[in-house]
N, C-alpha and C positions, 0 to 999 in steps of 0.2 A: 402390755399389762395383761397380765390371766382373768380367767370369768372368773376364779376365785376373788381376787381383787377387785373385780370391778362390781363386783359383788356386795363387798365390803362396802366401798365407798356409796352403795344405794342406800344402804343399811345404816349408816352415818349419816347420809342426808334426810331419811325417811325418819332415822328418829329423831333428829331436830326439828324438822318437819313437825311430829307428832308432838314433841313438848310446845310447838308452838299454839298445835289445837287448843292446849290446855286453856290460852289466854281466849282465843278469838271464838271460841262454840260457846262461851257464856255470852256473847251479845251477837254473834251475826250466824243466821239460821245455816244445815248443811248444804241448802243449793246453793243461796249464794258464796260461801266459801268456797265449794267446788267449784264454782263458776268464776270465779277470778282467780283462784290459783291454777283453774287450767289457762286463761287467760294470757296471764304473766306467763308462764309455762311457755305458750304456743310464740308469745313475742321471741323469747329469749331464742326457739329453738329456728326461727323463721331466719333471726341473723347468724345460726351454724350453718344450716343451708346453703344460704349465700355466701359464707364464707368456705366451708367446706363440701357443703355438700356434691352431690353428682348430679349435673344440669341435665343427662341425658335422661328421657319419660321410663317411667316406672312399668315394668310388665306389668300382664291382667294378674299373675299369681302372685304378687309383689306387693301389688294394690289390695287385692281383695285380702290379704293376709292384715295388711297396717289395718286396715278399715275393720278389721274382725279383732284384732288387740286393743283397738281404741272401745268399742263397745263393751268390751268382756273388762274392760282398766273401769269404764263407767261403773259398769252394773258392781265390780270390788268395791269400787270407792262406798258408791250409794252405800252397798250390804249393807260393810263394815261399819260405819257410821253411825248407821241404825242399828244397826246390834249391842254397838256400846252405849248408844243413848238407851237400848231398854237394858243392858247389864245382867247377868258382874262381869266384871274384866275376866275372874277366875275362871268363866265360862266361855265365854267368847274368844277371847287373846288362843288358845290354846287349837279351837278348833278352825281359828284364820290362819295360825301358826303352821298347821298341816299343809299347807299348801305345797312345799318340798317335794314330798311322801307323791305328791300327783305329779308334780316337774319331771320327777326322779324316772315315775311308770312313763310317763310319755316320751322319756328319753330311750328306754330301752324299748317300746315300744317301733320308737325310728332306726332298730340297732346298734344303741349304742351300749356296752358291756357296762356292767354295775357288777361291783363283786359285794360279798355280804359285808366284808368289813364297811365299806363306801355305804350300805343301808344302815349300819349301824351308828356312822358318822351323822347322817342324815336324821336317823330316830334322837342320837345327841341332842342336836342342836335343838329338835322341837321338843324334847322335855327342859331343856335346857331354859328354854324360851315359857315355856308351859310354869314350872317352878319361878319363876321371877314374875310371872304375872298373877300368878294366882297369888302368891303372896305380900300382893301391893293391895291388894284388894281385903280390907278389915275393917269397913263399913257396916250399921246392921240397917242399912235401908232393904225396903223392902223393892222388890222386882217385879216386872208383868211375867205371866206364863211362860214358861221355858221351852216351847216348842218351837212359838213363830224366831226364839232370838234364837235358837241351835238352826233351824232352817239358814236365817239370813247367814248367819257364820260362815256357815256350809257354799254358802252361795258366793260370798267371798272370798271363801279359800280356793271354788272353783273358780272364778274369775281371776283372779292376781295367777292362777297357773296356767289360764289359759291364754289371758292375755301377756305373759311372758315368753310362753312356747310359742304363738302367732307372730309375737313381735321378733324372735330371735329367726322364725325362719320366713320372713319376709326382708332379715338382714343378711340372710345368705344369700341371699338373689338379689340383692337392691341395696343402695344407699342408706346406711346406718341413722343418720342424719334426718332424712326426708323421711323414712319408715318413721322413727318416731312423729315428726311432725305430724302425718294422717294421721294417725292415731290419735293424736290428741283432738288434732281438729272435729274428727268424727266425735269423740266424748263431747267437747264444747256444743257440738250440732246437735244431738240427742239429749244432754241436759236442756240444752236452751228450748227443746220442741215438750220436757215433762215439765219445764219453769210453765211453759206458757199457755200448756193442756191446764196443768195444774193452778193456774193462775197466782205461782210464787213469786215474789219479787228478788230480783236478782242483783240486787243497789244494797254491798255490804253496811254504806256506811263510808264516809272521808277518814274517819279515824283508823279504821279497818283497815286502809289500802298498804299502808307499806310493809304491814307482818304480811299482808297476803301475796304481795306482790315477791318476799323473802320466801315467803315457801313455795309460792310458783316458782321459783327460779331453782330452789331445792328437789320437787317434785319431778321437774325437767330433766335437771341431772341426775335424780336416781333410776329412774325409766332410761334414760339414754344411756345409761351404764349397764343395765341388764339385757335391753335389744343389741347395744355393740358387742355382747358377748356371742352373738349368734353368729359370729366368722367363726369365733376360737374354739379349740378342742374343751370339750365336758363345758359345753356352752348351760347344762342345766345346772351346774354349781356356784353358778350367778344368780339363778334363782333361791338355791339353798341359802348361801348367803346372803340374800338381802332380808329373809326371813327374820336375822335379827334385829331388825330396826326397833320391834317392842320391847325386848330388850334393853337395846342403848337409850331408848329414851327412857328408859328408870333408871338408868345409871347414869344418862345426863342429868333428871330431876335430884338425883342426889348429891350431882358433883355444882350444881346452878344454882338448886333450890333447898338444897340444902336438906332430902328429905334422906329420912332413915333407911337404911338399908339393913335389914337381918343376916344372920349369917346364911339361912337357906337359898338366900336370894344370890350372893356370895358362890354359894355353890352351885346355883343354876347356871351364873355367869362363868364358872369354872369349866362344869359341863358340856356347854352351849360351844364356849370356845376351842375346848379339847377337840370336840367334833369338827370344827371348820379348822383348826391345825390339822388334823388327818388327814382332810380332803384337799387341804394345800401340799401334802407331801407328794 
């Protein structure tokens, strides 16, 4: 399978993933959410390990790599979360959506050749993505301040790229498999130690458990699709790709839920895709 693909498939899980929020953020707050869907997460990936994984011990640059993607995957999730709880989508979606744009530099950064068409593919998909979120958003609520929620954005978009690039290349030296596990485990470890500073309760709820325990098992597999890209050639186009998952999930809620979709959105989805066909060619 290409990082292109494996791409794709994070970007399908992340946006079912994401329409699931829509149910579970109205009753159970975002630590404990993040807290059990990393959770479930860490169960499912603990029995790839043992099935697949590589028994032999992980080098020091191997280690310290998962253990820096697991924190940097924390501090995205947190951001993001908190920047669409203070809103609007219009705002937010587009500069989490940038995250590509930093994949892309950090690729050529370690050598790897990007040619302009390949950026242009790349700027696609995040206007591509940019237009379909801004225009799900036609609410006239009002908002807090736009500074601290353009920070958090910012902060997500650095983190989802950093913690992609740490996790792909602690998968060029290391077990695919076990890379992600630390990484998650480290997330689990540092939410549990801001639940516990913070004194948040981290008990979704009984009714809560099996959508979360559904998108743990989704969250797993989209993370493990974009670190196992870190064998393959243009290991950063897994990250481009998964970018679209805000995307898919407006066009899951349209296909699920039945909501309206414009034709601008129509053509962001046209867009968005134009650009990740180039990058498959």
């Amino acid at each position: 399978m290409s990082a292109l693909a494996l791409g794709l498939l994070a970007a399908l899980c992340w946006g079912i993933h994401d329409l699931s929020v829509r149910y579970i953020s109205q009753s159970v707050s975002v630590v404990a959410s993040l807290m059990f869907v990393l959770l479930f997460g860490a169960i499912l990936q603990i029995g790839m390990v043992a099935a697949w994984g590589d028994i032999n011990p992980m080098s020091g640059n191997a280690m310290a790599y998962a253990i820096a993607a697991g924190f940097f995957y924390l501090l995205a999730g947190l951001s993001m979360y908190e920047a669409f709880h203070r809103g609007p989508v219009r705002l937010v979606a587009p500069l989490v959506a940038s995250y590509p744009v930093l994949s892309v530099t950090v690729a050529i950064w370690r050598g790897s050749t990007v040619s302009a068409w390949h950026w242009l593919a790349v700027i696609a998909i995040g206007l591509g993505v940019s237009i379909v979120a801004a225009r799900s958003d036609k609410t006239e609520t009002t908002y807090p301040a736009r500074g601290p929620t353009i920070v958090l954005s910012l902060l997500a978009a650095t983190g989802f790229a950093a913690a992609f690039a740490l996790g792909q290349y602690a998968a060029e030296i290391s077990d695919e498999y076990t890379v992600s596990l630390i990484g998650r485990l480290t997330a689990i470890l540092v939410l549990a130690a801001i639940a516990f500073a913070s004194r948040k309760s981290i008990w979704p709820g009984t009714k809560a458990l099996p959508l979360l325990c559904l998108m743990g098992l989704l969250d797993a597999v989209a993370i493990l699709s974009v670190v196992a890209a870190g064998r393959l050639p243009n290991a950063q186009y897994a990250s481009v790709a998964a970018s679209v998952f805000g995307l898919l999930t407006v066009v899951l809620a349209w296909a699920i839920l039945k909501e309206r979709m414009s034709p601008s959105q129509w053509l962001g989805c046209v867009v968005a895709f134009a650009g990740i066909g180039y990058l498959a060619l």
